[in-house]
C-alpha positions as CSV (number, residue, x, y, z in Angstrom):
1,X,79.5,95.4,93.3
2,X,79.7,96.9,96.7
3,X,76.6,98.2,98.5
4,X,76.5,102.4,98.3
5,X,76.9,102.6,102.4
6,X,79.7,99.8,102.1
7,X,81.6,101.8,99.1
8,X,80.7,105.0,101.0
9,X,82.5,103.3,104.3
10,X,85.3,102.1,102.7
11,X,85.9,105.0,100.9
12,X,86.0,107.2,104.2
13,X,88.6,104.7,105.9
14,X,91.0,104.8,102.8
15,X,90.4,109.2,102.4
16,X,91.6,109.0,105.6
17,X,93.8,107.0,106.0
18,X,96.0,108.9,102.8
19,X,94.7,112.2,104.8
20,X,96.8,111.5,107.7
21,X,100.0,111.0,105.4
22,X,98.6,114.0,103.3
23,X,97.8,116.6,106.1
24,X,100.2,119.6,106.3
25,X,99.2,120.1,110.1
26,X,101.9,119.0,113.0
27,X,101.9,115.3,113.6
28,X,102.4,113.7,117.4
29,X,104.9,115.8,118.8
30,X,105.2,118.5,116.5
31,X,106.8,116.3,113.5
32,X,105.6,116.8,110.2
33,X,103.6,114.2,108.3
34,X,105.6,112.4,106.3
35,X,103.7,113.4,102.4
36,X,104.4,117.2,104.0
37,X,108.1,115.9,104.5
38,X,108.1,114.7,100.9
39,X,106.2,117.6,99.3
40,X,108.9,120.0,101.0
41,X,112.1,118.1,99.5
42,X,112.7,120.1,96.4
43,X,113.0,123.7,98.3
44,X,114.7,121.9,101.4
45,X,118.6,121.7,102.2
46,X,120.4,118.5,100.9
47,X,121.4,118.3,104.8
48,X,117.7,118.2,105.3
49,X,116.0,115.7,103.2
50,X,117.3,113.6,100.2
51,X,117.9,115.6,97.3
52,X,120.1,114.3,94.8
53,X,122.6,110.9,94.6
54,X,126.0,111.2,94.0
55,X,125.9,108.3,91.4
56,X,122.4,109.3,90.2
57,X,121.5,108.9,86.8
58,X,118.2,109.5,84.6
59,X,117.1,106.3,82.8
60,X,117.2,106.8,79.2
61,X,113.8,106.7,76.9
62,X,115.3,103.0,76.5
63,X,115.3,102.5,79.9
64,X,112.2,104.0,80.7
65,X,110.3,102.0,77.5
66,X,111.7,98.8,79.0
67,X,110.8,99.2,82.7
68,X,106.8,99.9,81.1
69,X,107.0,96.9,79.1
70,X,108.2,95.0,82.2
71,X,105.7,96.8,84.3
72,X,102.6,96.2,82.0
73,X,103.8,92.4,81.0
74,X,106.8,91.0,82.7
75,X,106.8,88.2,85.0
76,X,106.3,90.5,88.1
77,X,103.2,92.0,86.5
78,X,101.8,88.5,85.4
79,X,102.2,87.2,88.7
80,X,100.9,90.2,90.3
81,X,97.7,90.1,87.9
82,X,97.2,86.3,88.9
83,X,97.2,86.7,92.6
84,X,94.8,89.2,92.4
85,X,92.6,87.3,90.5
86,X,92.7,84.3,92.4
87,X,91.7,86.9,95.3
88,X,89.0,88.1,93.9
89,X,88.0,84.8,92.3
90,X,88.2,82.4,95.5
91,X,88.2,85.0,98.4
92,X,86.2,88.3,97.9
93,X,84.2,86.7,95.2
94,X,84.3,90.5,93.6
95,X,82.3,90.8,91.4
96,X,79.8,88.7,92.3
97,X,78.0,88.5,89.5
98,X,80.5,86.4,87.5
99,X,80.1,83.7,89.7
100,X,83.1,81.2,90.3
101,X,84.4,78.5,87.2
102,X,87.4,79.1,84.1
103,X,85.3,81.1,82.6
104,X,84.9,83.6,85.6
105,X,88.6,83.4,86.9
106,X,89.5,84.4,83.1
107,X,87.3,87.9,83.2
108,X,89.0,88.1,87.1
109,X,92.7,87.7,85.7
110,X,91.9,90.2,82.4
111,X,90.5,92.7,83.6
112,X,93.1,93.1,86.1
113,X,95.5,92.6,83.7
114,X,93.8,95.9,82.0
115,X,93.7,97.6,84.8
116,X,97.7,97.3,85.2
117,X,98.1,98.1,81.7
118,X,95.9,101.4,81.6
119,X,98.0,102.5,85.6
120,X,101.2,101.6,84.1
121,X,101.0,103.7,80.8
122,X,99.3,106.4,83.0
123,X,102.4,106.4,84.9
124,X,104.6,106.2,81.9
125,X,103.4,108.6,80.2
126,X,103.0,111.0,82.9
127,X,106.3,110.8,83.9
128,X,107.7,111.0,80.3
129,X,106.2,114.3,80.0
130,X,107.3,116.1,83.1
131,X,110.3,114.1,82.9
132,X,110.8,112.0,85.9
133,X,111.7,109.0,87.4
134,X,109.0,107.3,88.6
135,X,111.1,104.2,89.9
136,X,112.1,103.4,93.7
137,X,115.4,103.8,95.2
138,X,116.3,103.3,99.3
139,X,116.9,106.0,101.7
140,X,120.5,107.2,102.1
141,X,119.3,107.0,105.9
142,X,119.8,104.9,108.4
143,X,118.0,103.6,111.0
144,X,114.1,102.2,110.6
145,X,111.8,105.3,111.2
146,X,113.6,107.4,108.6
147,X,113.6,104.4,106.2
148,X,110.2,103.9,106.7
149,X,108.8,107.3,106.6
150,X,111.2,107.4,103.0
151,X,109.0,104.4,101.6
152,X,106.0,105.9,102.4
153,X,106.7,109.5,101.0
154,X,107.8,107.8,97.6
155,X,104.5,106.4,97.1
156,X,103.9,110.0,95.9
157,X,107.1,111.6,95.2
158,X,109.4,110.9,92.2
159,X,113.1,111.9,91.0
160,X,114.0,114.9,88.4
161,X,116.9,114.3,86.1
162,X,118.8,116.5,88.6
163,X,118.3,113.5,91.2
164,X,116.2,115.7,93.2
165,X,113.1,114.4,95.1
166,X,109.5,116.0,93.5
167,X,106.2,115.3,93.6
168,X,105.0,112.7,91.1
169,X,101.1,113.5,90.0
170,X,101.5,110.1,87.7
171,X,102.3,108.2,91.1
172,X,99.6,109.9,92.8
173,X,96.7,109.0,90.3
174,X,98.0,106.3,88.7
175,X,96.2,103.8,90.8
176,X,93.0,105.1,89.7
177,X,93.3,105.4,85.5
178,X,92.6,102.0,85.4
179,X,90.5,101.1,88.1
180,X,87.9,103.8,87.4
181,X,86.9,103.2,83.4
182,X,87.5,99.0,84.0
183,X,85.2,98.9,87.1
184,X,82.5,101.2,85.6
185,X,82.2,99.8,82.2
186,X,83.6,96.1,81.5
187,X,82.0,95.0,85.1
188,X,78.0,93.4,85.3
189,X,75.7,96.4,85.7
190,X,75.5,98.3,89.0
191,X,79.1,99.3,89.4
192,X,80.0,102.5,89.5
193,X,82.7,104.9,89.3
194,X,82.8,104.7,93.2
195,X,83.9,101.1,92.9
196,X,86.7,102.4,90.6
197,X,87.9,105.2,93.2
198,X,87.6,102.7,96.3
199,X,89.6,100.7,94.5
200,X,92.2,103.0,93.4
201,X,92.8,103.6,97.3
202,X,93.6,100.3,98.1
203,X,95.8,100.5,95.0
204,X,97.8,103.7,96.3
205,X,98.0,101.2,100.0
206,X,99.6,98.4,98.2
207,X,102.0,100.8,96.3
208,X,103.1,101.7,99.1
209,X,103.2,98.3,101.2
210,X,105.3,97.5,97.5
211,X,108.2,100.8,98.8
212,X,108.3,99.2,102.7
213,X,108.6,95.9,100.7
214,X,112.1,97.5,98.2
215,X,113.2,99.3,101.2
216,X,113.3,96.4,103.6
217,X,113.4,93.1,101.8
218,X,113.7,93.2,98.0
219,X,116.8,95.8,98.1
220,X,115.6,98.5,95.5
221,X,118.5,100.6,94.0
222,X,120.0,102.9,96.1
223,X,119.6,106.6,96.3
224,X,122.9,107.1,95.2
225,X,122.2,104.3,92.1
226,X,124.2,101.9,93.6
């Protein structure tokens, strides 16, 4: 459980923090920001921003089931769930009220492991229904400010089955579907739906330190699905 001045703090970092990718107003030097650059793709010039692949195609329901099952359970997801608990077991201590021992690190690891469940099928289903690709694919752009500002813009954007770039609600509020209900209900008494939202934040942050991480290192698909 945080403390409500603590929450309140951390909370006010993270808001903004996503405000200054968020805020439509002129960056340094007149640039856009770059969730301005992103939410303008779908009306802008394909000479302009990145629009649609040459090679681009829309996963299939198949495709689409398997990358939730692999998101929700796969190895990734298991390791993922398990460094997080070990975080929060051995590090942070969060909550505190479990206390350390098997029993505790076992309540750390599952209801993590719920957490990424519930965001994962949030995101699923979200982008079933306005059909889009939720997945990441690397700029067509070269050079490391572009590439960078493209990693951070597709922590909110997504792809239509035209290839185009659009904003992704499901990728926006993900992060928080599972954080919210799992904090506020299955944790000791005291936590609130605050704790939830804070944590969604830091979610949306390490979604996003994930995109620098496809773009840079782990070699995501290409925009043009290569």
């Amino acid at each position: 459980m945080c403390h409500a001045n603590a929450c309140m703090r951390s909370a006010l970092v993270l808001l903004g923090l996503i405000g200054v990718l968020a805020a439509p107003v002129p960056a340094l030097g007149g640039a856009p920001s770059p969730l301005t650059l992103g939410l303008a793709a779908a009306d802008a010039p394909a000479t302009d921003l990145e629009i649609a692949g040459i090679g681009y195609v829309f996963p299939t329901p198949r495709e689409q089931f398997r990358t939730w099952v692999l998101n929700t359970t796969g190895p990734t997801a298991i390791a993922g769930n398990l460094m997080g608990a070990s975080w929060r077991h051995w590090v942070t201590e969060e909550p505190v009220e479990w206390g350390d021992g098997e029993r505790a690190f076992a309540k750390r690891f599952g209801t993590g492991s719920l957490t990424t469940a519930i965001d994962e099928t949030t995101l699923a289903l979200a982008s079933a229904l306005m059909r889009q690709d939720p997945n990441y694919y690397r700029s067509p752009r070269p050079g490391f400010g572009p590439r960078l500002k493209h990693a951070v813009v597709m922590t909110f954007m997504a792809r239509d089955p035209t290839g185009r770039m659009v904003y992704s609600p499901g990728k926006t509020f993900s992060p928080f579907a599972g954080t919210i209900p799992v904090q506020s209900t299955l944790y000791p008494e005291g936590h609130t739906v605050l704790d939830g939202v804070v944590s969604g934040f830091y979610g949306v942050l390490i979604d996003m330190g994930m995109n620098v991480a496809y773009e840079f290192v782990l070699r995501a698909p290409g925009w043009d699905g290569e």
